[in-house]
N, C-alpha and C positions, 0 to 999 in steps of 0.2 A: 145716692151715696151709700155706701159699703155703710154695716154697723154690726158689731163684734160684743156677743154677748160671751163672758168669761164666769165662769165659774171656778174657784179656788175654795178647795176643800180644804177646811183648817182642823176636823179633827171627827175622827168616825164615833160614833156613839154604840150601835150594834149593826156589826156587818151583815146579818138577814133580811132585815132594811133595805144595807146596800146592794143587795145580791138582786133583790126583788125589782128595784131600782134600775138595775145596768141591764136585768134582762130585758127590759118593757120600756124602758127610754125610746132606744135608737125609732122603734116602730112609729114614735111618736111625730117624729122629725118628717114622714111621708106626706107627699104634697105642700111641702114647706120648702122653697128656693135656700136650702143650709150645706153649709159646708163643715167639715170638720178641720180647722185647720191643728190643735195640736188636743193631744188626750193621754192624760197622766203620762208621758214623758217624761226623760231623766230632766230632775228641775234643779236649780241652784237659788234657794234665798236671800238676795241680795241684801235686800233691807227687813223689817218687821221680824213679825213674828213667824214662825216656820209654819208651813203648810205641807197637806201630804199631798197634794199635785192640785192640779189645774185642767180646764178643758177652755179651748177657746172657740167658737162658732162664728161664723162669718156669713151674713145674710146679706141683702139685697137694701134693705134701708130697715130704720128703725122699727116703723110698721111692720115690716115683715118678721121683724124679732117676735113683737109683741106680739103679734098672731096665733107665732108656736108658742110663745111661754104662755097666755093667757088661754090657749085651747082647752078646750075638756080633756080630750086624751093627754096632755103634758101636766094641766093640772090634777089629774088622779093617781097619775103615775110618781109626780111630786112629792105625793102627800109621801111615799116612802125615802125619796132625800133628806126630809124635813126631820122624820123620826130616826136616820139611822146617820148622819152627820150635820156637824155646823158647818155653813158655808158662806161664800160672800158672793153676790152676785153682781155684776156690772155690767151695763149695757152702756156703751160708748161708739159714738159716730164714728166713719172712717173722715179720712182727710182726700 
């Protein structure tokens, strides 16, 4: 079963961070079964509190999420999300 890891960026802290961040991500994703399904896109806040965009990821089942988010290479490259925005992360099953 499908499972969609979503990241909602609520608010940047220092964008050198994030810079360092988007360069070195995507490499990260390599021999990982990921998909990009949406990435900072024009968004609309329906409800809550405003956010400056979203990324959604689409993997192959939960395990396969956890694979790439708990890797070495995603956790080092992390460590610059961590310091350069708040964010909210969700990993939820498909249907």
């Amino acid at each position: 079963m499908s499972a969609y890891m979503i990241f909602t960026r609520n608010k940047t802290l220092d964008q050198g961070e994030m810079a360092a961040y988007s360069k070195d991500v995507r490499a990260t994703l390599d021999g990982h079964e990921a998909k990009i399904l949406a990435r900072y896109g024009a968004h609309e806040d329906l409800e809550g509190a405003s956010t400056e965009g979203t990324i959604i990821l689409e993997f192959p089942s939960v395990a396969a999420a956890k694979a790439w988010y708990n890797s070495p290479a995603y956790q080092k490259v992390s460590e610059h999300r961590l310091k350069g925005a708040n964010y909210h992360v969700i990993l939820v099953d498909g249907v």
